[in-house]
KOLTILO-479318 format. One record per residue: x, y, z negated of N, C-alpha, C in turn; residue number from 1. Coordinates in Angstrom, 2 decimals. Layout:
<rs>
[r [X,Y,Z],[X,Y,Z],[X,Y,Z],NUM] ...
</rs>
This chain:
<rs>
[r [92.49,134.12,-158.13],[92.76,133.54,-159.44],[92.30,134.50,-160.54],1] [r [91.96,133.77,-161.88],[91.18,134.99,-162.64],[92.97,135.12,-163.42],2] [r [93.46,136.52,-163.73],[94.17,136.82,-164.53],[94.03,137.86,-165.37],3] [r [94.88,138.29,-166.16],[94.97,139.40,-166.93],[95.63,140.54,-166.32],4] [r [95.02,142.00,-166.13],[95.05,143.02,-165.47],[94.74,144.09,-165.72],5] [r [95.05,145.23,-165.92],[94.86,146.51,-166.27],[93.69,147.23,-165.72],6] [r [92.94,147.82,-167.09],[91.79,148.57,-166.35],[91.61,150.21,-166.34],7] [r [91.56,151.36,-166.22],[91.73,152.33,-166.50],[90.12,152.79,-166.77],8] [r [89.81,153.95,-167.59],[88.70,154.43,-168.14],[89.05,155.99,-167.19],9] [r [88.10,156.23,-166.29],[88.82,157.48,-165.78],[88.19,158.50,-166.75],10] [r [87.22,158.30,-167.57],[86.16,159.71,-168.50],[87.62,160.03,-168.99],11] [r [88.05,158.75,-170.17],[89.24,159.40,-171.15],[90.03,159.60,-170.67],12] [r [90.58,159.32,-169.37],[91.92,159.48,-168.70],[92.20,160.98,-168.41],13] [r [92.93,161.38,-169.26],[93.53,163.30,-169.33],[94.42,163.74,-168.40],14] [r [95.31,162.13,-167.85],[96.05,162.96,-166.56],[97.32,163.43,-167.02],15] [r [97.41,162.66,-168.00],[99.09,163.23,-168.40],[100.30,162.48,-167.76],16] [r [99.73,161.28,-166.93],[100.70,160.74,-166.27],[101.46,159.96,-166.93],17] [r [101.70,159.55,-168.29],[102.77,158.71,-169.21],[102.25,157.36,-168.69],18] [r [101.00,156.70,-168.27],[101.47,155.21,-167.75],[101.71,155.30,-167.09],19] [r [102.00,156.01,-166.01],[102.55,155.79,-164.58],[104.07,155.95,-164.61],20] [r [104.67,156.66,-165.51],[105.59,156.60,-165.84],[106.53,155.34,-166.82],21] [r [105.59,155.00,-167.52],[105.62,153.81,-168.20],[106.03,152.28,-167.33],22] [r [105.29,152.22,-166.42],[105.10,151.17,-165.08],[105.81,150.71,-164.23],23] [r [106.45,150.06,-164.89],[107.97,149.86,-163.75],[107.50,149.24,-162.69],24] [r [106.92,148.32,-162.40],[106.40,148.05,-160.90],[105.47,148.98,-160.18],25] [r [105.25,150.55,-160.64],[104.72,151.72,-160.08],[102.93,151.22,-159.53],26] [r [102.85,149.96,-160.48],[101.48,149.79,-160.25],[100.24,150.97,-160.46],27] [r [100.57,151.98,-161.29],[99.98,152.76,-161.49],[99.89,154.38,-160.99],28] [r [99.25,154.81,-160.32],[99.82,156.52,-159.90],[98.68,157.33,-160.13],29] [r [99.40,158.50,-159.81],[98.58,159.56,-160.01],[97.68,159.92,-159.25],30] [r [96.17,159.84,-158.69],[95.90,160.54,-157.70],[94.67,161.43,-158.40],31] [r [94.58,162.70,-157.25],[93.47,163.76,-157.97],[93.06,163.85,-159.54],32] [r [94.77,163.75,-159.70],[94.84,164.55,-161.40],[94.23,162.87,-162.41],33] [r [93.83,161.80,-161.85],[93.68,160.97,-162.64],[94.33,159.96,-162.56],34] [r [94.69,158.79,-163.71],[95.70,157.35,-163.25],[95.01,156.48,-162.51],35] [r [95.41,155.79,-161.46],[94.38,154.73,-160.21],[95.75,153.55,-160.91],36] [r [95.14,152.28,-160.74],[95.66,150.97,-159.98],[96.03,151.27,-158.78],37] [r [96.97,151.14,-158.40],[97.01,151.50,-156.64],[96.90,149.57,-156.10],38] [r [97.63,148.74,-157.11],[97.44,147.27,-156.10],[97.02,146.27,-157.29],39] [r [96.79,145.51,-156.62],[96.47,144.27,-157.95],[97.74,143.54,-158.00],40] [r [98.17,143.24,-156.92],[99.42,142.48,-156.92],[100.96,143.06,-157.31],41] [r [100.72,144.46,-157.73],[101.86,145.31,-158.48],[101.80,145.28,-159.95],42] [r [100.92,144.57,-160.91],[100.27,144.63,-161.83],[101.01,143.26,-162.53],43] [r [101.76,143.39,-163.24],[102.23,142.15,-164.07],[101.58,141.52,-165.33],44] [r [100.67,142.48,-165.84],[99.89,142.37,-166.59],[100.55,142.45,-168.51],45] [r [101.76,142.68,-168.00],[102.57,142.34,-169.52],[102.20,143.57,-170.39],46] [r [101.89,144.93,-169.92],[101.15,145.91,-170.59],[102.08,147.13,-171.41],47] [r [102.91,147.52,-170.44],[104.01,148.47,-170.87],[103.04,150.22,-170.65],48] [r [102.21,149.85,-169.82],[101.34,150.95,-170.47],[100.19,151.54,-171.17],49] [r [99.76,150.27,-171.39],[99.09,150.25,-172.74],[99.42,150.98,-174.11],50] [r [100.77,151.51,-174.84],[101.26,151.94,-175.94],[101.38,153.62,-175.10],51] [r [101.21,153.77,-174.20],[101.81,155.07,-173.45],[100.48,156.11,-172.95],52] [r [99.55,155.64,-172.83],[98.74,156.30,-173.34],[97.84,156.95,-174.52],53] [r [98.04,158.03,-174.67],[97.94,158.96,-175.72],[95.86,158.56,-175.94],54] [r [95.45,158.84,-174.83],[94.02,158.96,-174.98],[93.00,157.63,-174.71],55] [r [93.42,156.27,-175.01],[93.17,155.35,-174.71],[91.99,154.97,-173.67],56] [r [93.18,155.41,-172.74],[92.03,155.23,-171.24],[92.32,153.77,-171.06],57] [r [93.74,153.07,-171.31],[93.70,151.70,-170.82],[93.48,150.75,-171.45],58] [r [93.17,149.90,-170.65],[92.91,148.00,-171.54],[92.85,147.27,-170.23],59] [r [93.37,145.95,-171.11],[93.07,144.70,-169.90],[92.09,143.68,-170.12],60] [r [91.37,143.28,-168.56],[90.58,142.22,-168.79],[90.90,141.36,-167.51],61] [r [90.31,140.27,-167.89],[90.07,138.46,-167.50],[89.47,139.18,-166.12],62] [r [89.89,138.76,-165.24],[88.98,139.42,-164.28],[90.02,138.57,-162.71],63] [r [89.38,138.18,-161.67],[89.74,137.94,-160.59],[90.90,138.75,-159.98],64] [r [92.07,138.68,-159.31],[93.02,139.06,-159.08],[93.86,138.50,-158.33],65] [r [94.28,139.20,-157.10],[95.93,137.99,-156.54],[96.96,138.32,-157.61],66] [r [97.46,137.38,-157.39],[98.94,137.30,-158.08],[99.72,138.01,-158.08],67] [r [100.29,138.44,-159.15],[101.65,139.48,-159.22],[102.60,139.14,-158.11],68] [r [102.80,140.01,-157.43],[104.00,139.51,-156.26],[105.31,140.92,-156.35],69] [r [106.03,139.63,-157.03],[107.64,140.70,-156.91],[107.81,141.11,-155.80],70] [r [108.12,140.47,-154.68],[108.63,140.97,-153.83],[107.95,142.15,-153.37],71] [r [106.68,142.51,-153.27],[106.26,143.48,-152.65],[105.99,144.98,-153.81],72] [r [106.37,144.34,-154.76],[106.72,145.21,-155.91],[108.27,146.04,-155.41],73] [r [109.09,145.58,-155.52],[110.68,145.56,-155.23],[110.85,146.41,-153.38],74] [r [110.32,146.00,-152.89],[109.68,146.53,-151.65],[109.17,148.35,-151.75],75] [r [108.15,148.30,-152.26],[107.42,149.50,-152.87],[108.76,150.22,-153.57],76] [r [109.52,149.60,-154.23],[110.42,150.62,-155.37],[111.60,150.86,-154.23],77] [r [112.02,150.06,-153.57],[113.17,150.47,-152.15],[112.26,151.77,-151.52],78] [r [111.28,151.30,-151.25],[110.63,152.44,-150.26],[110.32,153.78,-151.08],79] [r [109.90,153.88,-152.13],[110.16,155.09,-153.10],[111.60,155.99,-153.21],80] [r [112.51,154.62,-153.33],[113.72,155.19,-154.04],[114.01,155.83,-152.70],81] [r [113.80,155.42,-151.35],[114.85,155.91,-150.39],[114.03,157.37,-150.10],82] [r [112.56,157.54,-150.10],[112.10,158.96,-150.33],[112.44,159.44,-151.09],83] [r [112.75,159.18,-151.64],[113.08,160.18,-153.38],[114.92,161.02,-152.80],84] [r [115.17,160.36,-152.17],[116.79,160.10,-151.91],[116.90,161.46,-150.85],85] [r [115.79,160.86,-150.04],[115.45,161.77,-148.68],[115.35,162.86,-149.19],86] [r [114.73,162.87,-150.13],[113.61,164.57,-150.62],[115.16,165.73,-151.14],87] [r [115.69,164.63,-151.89],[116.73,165.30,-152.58],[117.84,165.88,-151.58],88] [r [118.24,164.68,-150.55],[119.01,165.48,-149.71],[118.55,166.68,-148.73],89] [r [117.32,166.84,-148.46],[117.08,167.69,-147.51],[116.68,169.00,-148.70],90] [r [116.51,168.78,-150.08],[116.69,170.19,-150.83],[118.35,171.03,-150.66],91] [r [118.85,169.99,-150.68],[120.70,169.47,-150.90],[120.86,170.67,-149.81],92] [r [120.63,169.85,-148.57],[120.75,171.01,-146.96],[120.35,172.17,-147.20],93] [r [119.24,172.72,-147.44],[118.21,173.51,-147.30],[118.84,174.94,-148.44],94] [r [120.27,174.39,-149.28],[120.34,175.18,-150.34],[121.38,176.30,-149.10],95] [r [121.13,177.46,-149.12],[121.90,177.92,-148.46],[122.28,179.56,-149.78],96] [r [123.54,180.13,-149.46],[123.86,181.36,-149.70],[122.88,182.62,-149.83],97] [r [122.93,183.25,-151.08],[121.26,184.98,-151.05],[122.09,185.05,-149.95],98] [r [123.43,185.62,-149.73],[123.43,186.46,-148.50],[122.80,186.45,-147.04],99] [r [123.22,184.65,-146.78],[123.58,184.09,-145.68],[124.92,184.21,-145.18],100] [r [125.43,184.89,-145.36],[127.27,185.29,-144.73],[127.95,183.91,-144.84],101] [r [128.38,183.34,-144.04],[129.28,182.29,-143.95],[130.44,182.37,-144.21],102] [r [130.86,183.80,-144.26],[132.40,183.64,-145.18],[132.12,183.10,-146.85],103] [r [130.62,183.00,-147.20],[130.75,182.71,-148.80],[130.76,181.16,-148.92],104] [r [130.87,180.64,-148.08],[130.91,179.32,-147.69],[132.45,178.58,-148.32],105] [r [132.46,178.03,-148.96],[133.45,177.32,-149.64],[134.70,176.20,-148.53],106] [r [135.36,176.83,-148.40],[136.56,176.41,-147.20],[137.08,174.98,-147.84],107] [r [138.32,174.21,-147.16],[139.15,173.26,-147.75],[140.42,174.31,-146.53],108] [r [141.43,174.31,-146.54],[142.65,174.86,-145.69],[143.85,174.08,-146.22],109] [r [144.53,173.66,-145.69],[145.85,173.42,-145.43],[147.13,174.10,-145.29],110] [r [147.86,174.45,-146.27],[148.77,175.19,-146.41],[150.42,174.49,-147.14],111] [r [151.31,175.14,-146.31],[152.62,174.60,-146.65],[153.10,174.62,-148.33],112] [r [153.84,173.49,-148.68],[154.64,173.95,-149.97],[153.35,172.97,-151.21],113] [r [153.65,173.36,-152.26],[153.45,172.51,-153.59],[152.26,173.41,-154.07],114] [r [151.74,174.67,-153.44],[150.45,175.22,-153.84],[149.24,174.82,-153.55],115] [r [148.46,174.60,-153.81],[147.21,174.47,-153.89],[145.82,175.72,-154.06],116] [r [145.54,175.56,-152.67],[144.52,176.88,-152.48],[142.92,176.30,-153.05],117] [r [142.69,177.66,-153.67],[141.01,177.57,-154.19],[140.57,178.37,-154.16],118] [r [139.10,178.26,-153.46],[138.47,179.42,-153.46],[136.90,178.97,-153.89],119] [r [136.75,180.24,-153.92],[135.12,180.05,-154.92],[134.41,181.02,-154.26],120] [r [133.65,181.04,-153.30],[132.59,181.81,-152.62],[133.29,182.75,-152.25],121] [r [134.71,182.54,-151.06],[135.42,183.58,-150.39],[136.15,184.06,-151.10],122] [r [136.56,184.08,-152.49],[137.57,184.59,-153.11],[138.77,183.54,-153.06],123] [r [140.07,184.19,-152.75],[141.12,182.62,-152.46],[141.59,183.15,-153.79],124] [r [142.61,181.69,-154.41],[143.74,182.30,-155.40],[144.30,180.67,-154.98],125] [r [145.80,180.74,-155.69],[146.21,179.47,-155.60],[146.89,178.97,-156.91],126] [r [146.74,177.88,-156.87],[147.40,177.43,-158.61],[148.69,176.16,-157.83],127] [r [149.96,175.98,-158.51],[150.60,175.30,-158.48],[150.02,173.93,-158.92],128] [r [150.70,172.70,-158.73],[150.32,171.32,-159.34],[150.53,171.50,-160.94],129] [r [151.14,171.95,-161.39],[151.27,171.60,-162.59],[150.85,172.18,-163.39],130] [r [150.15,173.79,-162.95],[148.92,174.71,-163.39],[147.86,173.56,-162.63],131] [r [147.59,173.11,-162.08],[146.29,172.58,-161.91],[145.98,171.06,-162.76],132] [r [147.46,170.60,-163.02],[146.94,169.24,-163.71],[146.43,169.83,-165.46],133] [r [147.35,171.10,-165.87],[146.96,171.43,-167.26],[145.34,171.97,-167.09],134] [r [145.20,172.59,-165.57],[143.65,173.19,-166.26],[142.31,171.65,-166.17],135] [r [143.15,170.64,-166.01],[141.87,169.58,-165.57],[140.92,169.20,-167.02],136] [r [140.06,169.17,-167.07],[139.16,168.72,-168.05],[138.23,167.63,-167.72],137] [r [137.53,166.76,-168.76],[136.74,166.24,-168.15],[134.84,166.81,-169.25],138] [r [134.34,166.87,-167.97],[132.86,167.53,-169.01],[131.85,166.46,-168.85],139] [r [131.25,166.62,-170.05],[130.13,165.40,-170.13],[128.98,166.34,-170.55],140] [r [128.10,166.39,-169.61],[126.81,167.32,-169.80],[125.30,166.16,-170.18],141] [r [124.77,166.39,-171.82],[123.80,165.47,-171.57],[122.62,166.76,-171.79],142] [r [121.47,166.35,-170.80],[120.60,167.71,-170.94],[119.39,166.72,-171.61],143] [r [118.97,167.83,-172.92],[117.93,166.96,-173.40],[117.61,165.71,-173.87],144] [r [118.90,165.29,-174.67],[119.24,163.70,-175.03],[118.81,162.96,-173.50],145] [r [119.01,163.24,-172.68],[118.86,162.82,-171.67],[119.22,160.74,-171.53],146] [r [120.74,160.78,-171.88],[121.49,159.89,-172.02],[120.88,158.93,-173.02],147] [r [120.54,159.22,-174.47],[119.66,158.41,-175.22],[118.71,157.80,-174.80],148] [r [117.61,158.82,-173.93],[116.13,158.60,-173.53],[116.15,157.20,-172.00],149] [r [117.11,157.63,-171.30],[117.87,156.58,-170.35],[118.53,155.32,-170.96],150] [r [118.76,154.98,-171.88],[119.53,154.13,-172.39],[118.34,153.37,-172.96],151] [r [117.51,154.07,-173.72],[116.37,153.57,-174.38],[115.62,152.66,-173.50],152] [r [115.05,153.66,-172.16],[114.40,153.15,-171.11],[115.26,151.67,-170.68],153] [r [116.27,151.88,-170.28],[116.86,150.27,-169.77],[117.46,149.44,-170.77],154] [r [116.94,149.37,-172.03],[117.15,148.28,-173.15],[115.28,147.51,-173.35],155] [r [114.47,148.76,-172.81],[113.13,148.41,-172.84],[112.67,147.65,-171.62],156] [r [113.74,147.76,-170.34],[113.45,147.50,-169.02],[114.14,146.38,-169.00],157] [r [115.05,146.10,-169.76],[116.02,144.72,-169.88],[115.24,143.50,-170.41],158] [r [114.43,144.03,-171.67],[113.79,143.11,-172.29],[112.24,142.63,-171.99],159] [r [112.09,143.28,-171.19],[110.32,143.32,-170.18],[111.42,142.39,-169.03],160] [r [112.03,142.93,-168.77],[112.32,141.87,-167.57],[113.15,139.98,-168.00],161] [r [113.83,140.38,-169.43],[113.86,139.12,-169.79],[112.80,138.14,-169.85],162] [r [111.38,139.00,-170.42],[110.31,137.81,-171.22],[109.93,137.23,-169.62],163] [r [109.93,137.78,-168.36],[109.39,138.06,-167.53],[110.30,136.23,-167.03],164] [r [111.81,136.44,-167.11],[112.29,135.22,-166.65],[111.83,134.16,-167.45],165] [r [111.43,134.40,-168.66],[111.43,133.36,-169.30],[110.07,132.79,-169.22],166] [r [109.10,133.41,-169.43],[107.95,132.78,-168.41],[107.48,132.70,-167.27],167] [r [108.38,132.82,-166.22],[108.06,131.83,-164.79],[109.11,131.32,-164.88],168] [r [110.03,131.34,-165.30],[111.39,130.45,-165.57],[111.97,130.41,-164.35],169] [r [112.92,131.76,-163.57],[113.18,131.84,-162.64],[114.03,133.57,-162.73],170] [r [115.44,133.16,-162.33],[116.04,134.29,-162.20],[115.22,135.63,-161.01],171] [r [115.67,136.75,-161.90],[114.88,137.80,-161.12],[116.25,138.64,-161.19],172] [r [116.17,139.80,-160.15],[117.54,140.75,-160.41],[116.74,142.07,-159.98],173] [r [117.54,143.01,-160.87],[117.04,144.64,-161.25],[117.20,145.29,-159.77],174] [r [117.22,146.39,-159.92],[117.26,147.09,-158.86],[118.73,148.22,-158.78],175] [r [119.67,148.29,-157.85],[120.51,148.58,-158.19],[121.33,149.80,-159.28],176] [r [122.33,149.35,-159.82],[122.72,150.50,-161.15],[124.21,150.75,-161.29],177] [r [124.54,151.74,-161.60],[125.72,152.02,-161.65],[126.78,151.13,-162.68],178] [r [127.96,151.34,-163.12],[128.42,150.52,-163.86],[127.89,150.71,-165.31],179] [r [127.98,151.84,-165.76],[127.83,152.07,-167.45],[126.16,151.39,-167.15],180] [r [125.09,151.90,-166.72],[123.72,151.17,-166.77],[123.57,149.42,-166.49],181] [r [124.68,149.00,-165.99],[124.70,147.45,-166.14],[125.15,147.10,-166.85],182] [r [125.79,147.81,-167.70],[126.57,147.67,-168.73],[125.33,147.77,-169.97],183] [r [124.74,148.95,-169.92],[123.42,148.49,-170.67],[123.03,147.38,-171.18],184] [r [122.25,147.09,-169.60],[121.10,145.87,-169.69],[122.13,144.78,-170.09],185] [r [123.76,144.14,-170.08],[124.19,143.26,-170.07],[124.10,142.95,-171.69],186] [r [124.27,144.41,-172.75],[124.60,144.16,-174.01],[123.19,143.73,-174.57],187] [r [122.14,144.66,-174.37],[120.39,144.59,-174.66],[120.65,143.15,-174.33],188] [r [120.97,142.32,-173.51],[120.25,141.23,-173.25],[121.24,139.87,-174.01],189] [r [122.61,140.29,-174.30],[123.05,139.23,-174.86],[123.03,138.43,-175.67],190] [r [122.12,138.75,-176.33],[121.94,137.55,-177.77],[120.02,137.24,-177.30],191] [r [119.54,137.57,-176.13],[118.51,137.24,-175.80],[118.09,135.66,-175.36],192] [r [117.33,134.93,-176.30],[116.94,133.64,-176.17],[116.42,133.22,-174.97],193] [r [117.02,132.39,-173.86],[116.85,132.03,-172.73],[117.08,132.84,-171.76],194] [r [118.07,133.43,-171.80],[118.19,134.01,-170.44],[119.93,134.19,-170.40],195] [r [120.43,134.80,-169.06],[121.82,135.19,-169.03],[121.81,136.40,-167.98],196] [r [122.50,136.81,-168.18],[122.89,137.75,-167.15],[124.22,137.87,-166.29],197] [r [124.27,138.99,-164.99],[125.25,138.58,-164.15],[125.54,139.89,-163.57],198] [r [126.48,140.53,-162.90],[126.53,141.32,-161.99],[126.59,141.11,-160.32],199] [r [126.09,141.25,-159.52],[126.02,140.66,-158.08],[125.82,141.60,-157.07],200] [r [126.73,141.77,-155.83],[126.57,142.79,-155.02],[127.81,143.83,-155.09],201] [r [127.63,144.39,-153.98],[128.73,145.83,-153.92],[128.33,146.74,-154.11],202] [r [129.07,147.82,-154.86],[129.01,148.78,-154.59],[128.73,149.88,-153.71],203] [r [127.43,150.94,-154.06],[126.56,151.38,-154.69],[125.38,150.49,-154.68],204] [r [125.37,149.63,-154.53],[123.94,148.49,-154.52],[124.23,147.18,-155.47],205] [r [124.91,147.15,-156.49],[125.88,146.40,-157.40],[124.47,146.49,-158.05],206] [r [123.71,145.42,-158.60],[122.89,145.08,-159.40],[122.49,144.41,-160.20],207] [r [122.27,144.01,-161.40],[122.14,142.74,-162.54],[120.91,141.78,-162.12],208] [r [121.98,140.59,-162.29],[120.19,139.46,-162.15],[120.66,138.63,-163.74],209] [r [119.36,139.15,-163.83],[118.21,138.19,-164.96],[118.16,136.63,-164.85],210] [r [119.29,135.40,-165.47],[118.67,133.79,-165.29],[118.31,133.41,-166.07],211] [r [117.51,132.51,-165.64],[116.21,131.87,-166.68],[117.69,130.44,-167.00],212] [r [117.42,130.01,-168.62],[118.21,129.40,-169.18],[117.97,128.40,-169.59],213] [r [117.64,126.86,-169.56],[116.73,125.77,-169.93],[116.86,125.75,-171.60],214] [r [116.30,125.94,-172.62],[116.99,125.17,-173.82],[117.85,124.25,-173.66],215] [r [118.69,124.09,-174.73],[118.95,122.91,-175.07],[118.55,121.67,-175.70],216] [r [118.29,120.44,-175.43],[117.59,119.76,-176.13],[118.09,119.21,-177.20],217] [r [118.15,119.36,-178.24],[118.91,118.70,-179.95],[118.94,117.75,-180.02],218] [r [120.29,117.02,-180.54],[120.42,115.53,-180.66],[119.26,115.08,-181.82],219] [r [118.77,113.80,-181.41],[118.19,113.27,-182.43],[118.97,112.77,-183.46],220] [r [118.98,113.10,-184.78],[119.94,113.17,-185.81],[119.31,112.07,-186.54],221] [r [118.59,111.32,-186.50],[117.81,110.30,-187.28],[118.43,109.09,-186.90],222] [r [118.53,107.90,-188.15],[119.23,107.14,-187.87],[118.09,106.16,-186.81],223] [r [118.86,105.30,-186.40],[118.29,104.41,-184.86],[118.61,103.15,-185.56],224] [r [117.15,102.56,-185.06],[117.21,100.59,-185.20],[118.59,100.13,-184.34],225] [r [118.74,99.14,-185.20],[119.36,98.03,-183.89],[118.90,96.71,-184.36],226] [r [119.15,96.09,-183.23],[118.69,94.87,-183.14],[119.82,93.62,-183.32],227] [r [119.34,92.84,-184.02],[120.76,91.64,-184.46],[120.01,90.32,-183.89],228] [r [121.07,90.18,-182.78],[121.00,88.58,-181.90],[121.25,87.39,-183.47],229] 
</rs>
């Protein structure tokens, strides 16, 4: 089918990586320092990285193409996310003690009475319950407007994925998110023309779907013939 599709210029392409980052269906990557298409059918054509390149390597043209296919989009982003997951836990393992000494190894023990033992890399001390409920705090660490720049991203990811229901006219659902991030996309999208949103699924795989919403059709307000027998 001929559609609309992303083309990359590799001369201007500098390699800074911002459409690939841009690309929520990861149609785009990095290879040998330049941006590739990796599929045609990851390519939605709606053009979220078009504004994200700095050195205008991209544009789209009319050009022969299979069809955008979600599913194997959604596919691709499972199979990412669970490497990504992998990578992190085996840094996770891999973190061990400068010493190596396994006494610096952080215990849990069981001990009689209303104290409560803590230790911090082999040092014990113990705090009572009611020294431990006064020292509780709660900390909110945002590094680098971090929290803004995330929030931004899924009010931009809410509304790419709205226009998205509204022209094939067919509920689609995100990929899974915690509560405050569904909480996001639910507000971004509420006063959004034709669509609704939902929460669906359990926990940690609890995810928002996107429904496509028919208009309503308006009464005809004009007065109507009748006919006299």
């Amino acid at each position: 089918m001929i559609r609309r599709i992303v083309v990359i210029d590799e001369e201007k392409c500098s390699g800074c990586g911002k459409c690939a980052e841009a690309c929520h269906e990861n149609a785009i990557g990095m290879i040998d320092g330049k941006a590739r298409l990796l599929r045609d059918d990851y390519c939605d054509g709606l053009g979220d990285c078009l504004p994200a390149c700095p050195a205008g390597a991209i544009s789209f043209v009319e050009r022969e193409a299979v069809p955008y296919d979600e599913a194997a989009v959604r596919e691709n982003q499972m199979r990412l996310k669970m490497l990504a997951d992998k990578q992190t836990e085996t840094a996770h393992n891999s973190i061990a003690a400068p010493c190596g000494c396994p006494g610096t190894a952080a215990r849990t023990l069981k001990t009689g009475g209303k104290r409560t033992p803590v230790f911090a890399f082999g040092t014990r001390s113990e705090r009572t319950e009611e020294e431990s409920k006064r020292a509780e705090c709660h900390i909110s660490v945002d590094a680098e407007s971090y929290r803004a720049k995330r929030e931004e991203s899924l009010v931009h990811l809410a509304e790419k994925m709205a226009a998205k229901v509204v022209k094939y006219k067919r509920s689609m659902a995100l990929e899974p998110m915690n509560s405050y991030e569904r909480h996001v996309i639910h507000t971004a999208l509420q006063n959004f023309e034709g669509v609704s949103t939902s929460s669906t699924g359990t926990e940690p795989n609890r995810r928002v779907v996107v429904s496509y919403e028919r208009p309503n059709k308006q009464e005809d307000t004009r007065p109507k013939s009748r006919e006299w027998s």
